[in-house]
mmCIF file of the N, C-alpha and C atoms, coordinates in Angstrom:
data_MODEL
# 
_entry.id   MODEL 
# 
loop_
_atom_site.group_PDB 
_atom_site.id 
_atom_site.type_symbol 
_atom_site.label_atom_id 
_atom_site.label_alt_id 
_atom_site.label_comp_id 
_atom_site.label_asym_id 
_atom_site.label_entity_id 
_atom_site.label_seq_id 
_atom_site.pdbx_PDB_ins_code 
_atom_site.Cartn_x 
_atom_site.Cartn_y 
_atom_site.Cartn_z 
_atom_site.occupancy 
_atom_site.B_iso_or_equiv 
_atom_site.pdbx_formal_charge 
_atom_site.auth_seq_id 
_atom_site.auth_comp_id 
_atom_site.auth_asym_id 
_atom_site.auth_atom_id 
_atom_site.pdbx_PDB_model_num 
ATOM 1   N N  . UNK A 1 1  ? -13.571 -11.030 5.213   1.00 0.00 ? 1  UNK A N  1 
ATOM 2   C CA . UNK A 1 1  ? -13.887 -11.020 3.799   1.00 0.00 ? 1  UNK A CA 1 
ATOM 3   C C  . UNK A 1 1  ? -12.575 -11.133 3.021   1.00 0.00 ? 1  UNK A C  1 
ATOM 4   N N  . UNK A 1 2  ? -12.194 -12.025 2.336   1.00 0.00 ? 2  UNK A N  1 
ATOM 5   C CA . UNK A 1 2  ? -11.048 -12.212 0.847   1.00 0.00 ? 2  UNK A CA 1 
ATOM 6   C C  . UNK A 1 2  ? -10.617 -10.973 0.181   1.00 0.00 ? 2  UNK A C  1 
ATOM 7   N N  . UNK A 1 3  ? -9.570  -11.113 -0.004  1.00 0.00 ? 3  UNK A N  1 
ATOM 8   C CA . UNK A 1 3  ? -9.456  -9.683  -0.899  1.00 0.00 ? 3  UNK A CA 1 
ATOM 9   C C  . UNK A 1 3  ? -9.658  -10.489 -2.289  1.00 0.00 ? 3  UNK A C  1 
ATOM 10  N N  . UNK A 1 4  ? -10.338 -9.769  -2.653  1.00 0.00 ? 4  UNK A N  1 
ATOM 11  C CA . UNK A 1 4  ? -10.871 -9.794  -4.266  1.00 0.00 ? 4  UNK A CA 1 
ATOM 12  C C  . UNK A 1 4  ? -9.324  -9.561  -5.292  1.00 0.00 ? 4  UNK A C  1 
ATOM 13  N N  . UNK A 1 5  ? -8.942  -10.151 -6.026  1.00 0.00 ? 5  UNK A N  1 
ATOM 14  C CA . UNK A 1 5  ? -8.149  -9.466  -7.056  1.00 0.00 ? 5  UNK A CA 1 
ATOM 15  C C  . UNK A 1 5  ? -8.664  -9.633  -8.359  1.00 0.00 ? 5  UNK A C  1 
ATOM 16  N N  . UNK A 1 6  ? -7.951  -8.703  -9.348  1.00 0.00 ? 6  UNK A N  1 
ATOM 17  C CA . UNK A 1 6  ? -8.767  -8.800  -10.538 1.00 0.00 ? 6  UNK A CA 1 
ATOM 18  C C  . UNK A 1 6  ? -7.326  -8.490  -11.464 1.00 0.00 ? 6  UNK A C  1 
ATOM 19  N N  . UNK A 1 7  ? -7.688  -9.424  -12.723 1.00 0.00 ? 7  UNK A N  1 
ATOM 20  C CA . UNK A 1 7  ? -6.878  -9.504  -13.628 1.00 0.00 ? 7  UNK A CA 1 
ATOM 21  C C  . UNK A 1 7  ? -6.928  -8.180  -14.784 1.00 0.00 ? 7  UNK A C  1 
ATOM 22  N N  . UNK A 1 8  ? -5.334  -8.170  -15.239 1.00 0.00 ? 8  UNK A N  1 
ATOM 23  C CA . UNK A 1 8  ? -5.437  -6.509  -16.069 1.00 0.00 ? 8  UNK A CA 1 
ATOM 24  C C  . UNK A 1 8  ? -6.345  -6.449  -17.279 1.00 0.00 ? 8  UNK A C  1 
ATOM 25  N N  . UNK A 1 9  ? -7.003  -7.053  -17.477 1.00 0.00 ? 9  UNK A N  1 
ATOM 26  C CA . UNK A 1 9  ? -8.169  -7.039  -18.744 1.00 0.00 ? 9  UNK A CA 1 
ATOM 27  C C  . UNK A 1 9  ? -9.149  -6.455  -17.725 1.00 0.00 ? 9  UNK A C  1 
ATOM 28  N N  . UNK A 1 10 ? -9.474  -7.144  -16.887 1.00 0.00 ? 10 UNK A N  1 
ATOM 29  C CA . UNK A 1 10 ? -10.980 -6.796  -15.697 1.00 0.00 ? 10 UNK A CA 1 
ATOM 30  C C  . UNK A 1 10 ? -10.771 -5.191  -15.405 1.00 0.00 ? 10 UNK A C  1 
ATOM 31  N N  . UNK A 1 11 ? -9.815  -5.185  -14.911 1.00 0.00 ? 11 UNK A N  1 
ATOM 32  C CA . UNK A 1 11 ? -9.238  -3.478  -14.547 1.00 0.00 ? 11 UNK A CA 1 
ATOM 33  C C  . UNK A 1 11 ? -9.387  -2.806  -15.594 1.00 0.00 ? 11 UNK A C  1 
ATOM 34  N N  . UNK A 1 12 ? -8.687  -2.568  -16.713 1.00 0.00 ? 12 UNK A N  1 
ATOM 35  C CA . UNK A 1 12 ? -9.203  -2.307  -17.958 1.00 0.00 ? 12 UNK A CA 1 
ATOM 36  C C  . UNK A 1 12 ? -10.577 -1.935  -18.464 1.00 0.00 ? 12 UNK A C  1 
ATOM 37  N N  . UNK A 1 13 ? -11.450 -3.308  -18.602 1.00 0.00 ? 13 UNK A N  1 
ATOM 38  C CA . UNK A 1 13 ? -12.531 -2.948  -18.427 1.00 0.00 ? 13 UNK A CA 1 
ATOM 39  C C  . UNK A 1 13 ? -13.838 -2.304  -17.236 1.00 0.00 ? 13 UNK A C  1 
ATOM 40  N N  . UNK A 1 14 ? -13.098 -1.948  -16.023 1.00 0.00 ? 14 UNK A N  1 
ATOM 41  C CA . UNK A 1 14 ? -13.550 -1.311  -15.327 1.00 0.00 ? 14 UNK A CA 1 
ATOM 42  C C  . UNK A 1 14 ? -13.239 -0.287  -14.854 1.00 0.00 ? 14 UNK A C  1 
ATOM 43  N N  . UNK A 1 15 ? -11.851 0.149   -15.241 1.00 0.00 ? 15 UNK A N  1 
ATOM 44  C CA . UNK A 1 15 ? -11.933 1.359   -15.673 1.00 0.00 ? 15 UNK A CA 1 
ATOM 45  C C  . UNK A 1 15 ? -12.127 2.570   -17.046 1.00 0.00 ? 15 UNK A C  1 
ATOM 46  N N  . UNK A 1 16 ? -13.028 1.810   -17.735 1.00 0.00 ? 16 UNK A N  1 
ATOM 47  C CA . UNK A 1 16 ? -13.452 2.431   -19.072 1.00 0.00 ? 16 UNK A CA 1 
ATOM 48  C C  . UNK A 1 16 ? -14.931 2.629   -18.933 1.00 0.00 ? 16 UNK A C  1 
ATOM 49  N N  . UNK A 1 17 ? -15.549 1.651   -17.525 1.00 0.00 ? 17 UNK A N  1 
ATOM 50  C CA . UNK A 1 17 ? -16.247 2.066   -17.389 1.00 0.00 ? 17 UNK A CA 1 
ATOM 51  C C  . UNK A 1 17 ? -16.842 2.944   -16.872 1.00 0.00 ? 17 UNK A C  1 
ATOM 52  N N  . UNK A 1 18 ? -16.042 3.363   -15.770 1.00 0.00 ? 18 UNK A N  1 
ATOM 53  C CA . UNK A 1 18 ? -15.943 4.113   -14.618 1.00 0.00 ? 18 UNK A CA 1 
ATOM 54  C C  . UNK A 1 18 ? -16.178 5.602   -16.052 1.00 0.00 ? 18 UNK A C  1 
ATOM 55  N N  . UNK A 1 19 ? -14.739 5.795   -16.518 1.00 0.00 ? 19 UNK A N  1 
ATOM 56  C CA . UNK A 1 19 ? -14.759 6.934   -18.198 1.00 0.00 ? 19 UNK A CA 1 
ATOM 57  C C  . UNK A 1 19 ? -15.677 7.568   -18.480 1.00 0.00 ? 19 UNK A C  1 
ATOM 58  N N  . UNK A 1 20 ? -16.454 6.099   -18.822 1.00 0.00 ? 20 UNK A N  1 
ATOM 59  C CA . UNK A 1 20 ? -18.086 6.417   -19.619 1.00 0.00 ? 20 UNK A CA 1 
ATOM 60  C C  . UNK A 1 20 ? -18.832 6.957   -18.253 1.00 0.00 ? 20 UNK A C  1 
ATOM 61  N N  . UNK A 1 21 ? -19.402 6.607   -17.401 1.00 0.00 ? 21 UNK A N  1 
ATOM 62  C CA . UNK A 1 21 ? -19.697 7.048   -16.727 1.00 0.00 ? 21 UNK A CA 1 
ATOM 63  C C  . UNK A 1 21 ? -19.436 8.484   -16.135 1.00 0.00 ? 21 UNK A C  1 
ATOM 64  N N  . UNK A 1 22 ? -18.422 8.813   -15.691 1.00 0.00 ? 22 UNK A N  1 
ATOM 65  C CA . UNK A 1 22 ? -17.937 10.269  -15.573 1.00 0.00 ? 22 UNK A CA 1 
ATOM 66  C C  . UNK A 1 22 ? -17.973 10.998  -16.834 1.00 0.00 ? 22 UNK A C  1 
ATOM 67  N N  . UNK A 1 23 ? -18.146 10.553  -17.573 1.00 0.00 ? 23 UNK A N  1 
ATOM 68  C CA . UNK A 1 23 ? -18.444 11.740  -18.955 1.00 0.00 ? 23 UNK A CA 1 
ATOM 69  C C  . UNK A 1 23 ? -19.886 11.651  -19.304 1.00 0.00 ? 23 UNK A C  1 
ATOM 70  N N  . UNK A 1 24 ? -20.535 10.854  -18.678 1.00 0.00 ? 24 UNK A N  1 
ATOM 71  C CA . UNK A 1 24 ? -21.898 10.937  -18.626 1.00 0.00 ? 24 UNK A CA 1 
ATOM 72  C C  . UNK A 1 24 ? -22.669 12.054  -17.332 1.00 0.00 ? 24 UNK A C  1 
ATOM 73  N N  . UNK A 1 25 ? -21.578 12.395  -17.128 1.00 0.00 ? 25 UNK A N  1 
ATOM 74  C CA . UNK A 1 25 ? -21.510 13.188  -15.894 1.00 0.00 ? 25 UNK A CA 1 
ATOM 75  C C  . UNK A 1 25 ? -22.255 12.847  -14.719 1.00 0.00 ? 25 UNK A C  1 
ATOM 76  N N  . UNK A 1 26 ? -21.605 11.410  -14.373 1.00 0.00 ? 26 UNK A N  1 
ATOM 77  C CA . UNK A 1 26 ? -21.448 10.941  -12.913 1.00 0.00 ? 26 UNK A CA 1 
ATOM 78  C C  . UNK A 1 26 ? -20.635 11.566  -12.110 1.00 0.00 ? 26 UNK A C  1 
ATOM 79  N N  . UNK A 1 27 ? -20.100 11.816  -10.671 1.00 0.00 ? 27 UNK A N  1 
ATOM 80  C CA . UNK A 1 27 ? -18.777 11.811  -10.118 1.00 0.00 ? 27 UNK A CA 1 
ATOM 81  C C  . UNK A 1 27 ? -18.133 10.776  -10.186 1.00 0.00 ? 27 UNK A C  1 
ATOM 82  N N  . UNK A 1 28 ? -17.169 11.566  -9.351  1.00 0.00 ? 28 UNK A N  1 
ATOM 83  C CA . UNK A 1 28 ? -16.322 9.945   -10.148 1.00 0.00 ? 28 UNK A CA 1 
ATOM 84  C C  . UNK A 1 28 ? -16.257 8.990   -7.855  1.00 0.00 ? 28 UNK A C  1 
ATOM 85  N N  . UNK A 1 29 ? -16.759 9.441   -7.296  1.00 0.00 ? 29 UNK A N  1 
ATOM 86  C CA . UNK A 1 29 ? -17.044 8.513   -6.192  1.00 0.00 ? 29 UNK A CA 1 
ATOM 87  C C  . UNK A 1 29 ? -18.405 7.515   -6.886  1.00 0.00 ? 29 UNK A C  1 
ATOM 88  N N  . UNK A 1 30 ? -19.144 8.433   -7.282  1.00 0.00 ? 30 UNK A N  1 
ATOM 89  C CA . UNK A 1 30 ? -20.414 7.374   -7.543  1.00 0.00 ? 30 UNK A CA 1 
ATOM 90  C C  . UNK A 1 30 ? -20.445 6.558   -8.603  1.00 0.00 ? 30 UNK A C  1 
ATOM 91  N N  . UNK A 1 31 ? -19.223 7.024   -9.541  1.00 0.00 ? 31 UNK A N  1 
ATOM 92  C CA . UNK A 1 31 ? -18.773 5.805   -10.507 1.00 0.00 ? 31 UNK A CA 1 
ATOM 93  C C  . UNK A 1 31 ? -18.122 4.344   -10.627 1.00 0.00 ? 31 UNK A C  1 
ATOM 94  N N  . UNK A 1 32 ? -17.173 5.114   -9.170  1.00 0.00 ? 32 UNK A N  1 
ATOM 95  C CA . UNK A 1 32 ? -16.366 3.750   -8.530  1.00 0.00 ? 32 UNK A CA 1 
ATOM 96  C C  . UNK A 1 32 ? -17.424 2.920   -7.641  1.00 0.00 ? 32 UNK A C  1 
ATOM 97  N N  . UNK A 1 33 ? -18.412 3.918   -7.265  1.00 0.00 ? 33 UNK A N  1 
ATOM 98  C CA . UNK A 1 33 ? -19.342 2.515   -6.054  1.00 0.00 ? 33 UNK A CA 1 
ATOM 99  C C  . UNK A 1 33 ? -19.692 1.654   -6.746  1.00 0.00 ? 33 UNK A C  1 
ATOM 100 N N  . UNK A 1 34 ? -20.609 2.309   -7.813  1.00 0.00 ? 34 UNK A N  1 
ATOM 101 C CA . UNK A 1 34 ? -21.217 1.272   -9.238  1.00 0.00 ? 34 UNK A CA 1 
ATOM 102 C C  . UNK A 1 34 ? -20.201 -0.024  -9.255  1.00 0.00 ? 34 UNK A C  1 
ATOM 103 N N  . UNK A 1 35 ? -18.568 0.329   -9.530  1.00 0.00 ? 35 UNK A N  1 
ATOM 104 C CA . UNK A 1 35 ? -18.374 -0.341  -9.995  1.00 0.00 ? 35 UNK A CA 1 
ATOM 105 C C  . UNK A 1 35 ? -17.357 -1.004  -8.982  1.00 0.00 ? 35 UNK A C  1 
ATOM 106 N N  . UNK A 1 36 ? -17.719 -0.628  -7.746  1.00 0.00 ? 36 UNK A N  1 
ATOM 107 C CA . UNK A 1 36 ? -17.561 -1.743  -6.311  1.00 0.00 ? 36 UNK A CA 1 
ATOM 108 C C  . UNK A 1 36 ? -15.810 -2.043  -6.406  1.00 0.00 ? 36 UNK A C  1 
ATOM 109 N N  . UNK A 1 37 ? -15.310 -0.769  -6.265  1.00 0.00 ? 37 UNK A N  1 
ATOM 110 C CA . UNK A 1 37 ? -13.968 -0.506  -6.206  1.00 0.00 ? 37 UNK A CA 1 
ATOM 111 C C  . UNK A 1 37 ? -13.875 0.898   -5.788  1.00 0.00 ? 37 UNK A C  1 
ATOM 112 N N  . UNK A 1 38 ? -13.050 1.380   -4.695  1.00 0.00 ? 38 UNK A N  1 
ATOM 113 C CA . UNK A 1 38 ? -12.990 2.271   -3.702  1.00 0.00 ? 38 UNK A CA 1 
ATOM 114 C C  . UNK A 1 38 ? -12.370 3.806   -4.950  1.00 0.00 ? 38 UNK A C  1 
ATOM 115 N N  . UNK A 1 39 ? -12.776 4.730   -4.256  1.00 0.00 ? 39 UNK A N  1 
ATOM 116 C CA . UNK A 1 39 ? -11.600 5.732   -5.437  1.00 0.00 ? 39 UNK A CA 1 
ATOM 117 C C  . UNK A 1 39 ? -10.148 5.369   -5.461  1.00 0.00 ? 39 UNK A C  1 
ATOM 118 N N  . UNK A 1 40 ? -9.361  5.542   -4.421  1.00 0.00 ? 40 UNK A N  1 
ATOM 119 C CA . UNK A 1 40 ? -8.121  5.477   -4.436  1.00 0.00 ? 40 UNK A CA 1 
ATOM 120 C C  . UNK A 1 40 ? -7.983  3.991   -5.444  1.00 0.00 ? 40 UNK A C  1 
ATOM 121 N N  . UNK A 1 41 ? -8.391  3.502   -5.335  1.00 0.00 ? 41 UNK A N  1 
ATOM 122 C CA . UNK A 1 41 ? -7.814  1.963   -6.355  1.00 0.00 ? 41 UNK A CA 1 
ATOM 123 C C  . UNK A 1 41 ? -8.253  2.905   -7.565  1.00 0.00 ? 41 UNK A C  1 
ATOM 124 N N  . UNK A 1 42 ? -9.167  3.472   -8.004  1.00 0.00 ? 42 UNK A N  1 
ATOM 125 C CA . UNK A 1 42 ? -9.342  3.619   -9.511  1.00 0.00 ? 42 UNK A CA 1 
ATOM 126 C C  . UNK A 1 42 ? -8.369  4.510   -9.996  1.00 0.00 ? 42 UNK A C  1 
ATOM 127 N N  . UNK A 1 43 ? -7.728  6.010   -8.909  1.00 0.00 ? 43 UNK A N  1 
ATOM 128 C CA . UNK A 1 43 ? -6.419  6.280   -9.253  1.00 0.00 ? 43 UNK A CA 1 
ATOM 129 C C  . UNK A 1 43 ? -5.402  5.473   -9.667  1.00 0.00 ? 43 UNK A C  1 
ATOM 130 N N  . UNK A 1 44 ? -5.360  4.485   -8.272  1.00 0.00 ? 44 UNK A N  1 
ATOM 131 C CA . UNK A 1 44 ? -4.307  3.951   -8.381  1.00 0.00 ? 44 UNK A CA 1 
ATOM 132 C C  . UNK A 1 44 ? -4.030  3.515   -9.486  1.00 0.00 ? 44 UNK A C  1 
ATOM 133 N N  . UNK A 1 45 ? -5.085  2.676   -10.388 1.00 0.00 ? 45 UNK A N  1 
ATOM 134 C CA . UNK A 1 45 ? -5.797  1.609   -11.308 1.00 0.00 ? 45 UNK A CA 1 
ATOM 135 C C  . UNK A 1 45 ? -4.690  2.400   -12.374 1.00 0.00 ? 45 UNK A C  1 
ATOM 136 N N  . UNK A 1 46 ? -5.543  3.803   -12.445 1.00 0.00 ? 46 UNK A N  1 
ATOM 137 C CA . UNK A 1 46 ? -5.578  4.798   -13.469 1.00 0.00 ? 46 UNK A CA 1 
ATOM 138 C C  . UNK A 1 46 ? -4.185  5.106   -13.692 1.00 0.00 ? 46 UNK A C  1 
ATOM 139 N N  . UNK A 1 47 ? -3.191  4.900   -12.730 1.00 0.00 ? 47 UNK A N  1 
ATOM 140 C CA . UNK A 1 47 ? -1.703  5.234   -12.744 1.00 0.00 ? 47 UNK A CA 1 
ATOM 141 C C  . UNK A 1 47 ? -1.288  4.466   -13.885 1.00 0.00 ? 47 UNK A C  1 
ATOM 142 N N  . UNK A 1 48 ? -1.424  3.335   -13.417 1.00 0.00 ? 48 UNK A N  1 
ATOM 143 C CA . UNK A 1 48 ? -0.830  2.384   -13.908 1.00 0.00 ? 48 UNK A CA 1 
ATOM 144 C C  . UNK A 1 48 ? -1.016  1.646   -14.944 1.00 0.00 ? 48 UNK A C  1 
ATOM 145 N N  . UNK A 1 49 ? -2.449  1.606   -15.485 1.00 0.00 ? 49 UNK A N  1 
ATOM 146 C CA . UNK A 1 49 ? -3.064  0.837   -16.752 1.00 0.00 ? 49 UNK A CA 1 
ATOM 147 C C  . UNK A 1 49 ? -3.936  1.794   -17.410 1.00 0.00 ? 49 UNK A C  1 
ATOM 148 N N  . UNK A 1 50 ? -3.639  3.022   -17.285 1.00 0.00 ? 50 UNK A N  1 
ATOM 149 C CA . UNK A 1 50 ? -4.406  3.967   -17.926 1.00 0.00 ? 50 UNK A CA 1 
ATOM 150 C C  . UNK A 1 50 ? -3.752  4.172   -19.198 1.00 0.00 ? 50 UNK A C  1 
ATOM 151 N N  . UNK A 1 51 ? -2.680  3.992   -19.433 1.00 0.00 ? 51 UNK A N  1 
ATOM 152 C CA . UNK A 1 51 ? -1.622  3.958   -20.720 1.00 0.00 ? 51 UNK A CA 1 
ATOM 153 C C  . UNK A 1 51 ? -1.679  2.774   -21.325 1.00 0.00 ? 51 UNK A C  1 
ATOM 154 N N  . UNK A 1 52 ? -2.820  1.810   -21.457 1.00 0.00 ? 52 UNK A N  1 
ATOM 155 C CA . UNK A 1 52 ? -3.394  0.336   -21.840 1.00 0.00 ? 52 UNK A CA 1 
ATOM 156 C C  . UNK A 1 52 ? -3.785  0.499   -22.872 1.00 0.00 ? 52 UNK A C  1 
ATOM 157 N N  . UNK A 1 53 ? -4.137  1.537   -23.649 1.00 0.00 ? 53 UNK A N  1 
ATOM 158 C CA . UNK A 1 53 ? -5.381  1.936   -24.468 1.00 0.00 ? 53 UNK A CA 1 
ATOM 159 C C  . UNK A 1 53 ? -4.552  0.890   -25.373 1.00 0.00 ? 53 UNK A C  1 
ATOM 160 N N  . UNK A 1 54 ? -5.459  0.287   -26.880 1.00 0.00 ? 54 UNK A N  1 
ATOM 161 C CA . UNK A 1 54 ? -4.796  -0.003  -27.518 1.00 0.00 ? 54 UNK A CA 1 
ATOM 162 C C  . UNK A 1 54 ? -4.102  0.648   -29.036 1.00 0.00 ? 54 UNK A C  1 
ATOM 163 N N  . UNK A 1 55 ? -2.772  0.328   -29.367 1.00 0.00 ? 55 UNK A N  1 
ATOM 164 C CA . UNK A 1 55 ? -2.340  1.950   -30.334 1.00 0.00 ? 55 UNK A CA 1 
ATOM 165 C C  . UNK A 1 55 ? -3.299  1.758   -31.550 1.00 0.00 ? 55 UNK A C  1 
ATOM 166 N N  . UNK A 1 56 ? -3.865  3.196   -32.580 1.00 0.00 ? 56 UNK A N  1 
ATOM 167 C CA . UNK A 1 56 ? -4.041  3.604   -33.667 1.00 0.00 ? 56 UNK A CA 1 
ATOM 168 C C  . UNK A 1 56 ? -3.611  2.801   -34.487 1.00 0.00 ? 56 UNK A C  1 
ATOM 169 N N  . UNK A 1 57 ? -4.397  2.272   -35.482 1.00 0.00 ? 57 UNK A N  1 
ATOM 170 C CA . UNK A 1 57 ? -4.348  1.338   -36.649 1.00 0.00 ? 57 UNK A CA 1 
ATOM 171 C C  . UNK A 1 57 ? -3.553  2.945   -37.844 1.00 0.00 ? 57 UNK A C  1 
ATOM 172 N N  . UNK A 1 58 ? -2.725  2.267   -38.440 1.00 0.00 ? 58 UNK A N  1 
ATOM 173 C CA . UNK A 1 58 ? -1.981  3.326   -39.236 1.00 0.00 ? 58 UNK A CA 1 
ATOM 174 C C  . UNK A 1 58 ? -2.828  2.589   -40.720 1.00 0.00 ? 58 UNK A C  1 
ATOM 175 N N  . UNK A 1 59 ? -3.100  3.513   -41.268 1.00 0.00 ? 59 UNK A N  1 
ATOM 176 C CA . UNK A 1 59 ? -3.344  3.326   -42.866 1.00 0.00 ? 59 UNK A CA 1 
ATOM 177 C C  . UNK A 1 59 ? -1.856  2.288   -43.429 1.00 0.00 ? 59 UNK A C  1 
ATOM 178 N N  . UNK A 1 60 ? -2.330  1.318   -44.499 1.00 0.00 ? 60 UNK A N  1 
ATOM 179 C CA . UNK A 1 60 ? -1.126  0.776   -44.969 1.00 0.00 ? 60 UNK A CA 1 
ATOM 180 C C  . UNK A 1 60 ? -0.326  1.331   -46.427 1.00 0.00 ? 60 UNK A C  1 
ATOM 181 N N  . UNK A 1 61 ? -1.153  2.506   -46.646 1.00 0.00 ? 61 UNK A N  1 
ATOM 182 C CA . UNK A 1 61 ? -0.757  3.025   -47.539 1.00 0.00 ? 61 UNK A CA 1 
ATOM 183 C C  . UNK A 1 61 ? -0.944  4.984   -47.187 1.00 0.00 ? 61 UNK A C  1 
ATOM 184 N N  . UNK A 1 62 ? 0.474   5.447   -47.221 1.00 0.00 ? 62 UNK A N  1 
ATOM 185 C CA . UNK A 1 62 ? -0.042  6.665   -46.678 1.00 0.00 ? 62 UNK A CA 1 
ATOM 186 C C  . UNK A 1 62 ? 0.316   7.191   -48.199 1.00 0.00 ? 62 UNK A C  1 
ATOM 187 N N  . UNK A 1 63 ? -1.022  8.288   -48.112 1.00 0.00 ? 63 UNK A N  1 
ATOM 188 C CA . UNK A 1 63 ? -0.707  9.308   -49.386 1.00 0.00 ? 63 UNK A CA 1 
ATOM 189 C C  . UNK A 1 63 ? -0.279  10.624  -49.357 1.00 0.00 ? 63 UNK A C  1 
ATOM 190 N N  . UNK A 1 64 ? 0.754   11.295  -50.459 1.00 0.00 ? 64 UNK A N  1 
ATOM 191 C CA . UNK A 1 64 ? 1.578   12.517  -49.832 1.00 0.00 ? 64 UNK A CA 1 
ATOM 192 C C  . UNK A 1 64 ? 1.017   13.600  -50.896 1.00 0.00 ? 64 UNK A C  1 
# 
């Protein structure tokens, strides 16, 4: 069988899903089967592109 790879948007979006899921109070093994990626990759995933989020829109006018 190929190893599958997946681009950092795909990862991204599969691990946000995995998120939703565990706060829906899945585990988080039966979150990764769903989403047909082993745990250790979603750590791994999680190491590394978990700091992806995108930053806070700042007001363009701040008031004091």
């Amino acid at each position: 069988m190929p190893i599958k790879r997946y681009k950092a948007e795909q990862i991204v979006t599969i691990l946000r899903q995995i998120e939703v899921g565990i706060a829906n109070g899945k585990l988080t093994p039966q979150a990764c089967k769903e989403a047909e990626i082993t745990v250790q990759t979603f750590y791994r995933w999680r190491k590394e592109y978990g700091a992806c989020e995108p930053p806070f829109a700042l007001p363009d006018e701040v008031v004091m």
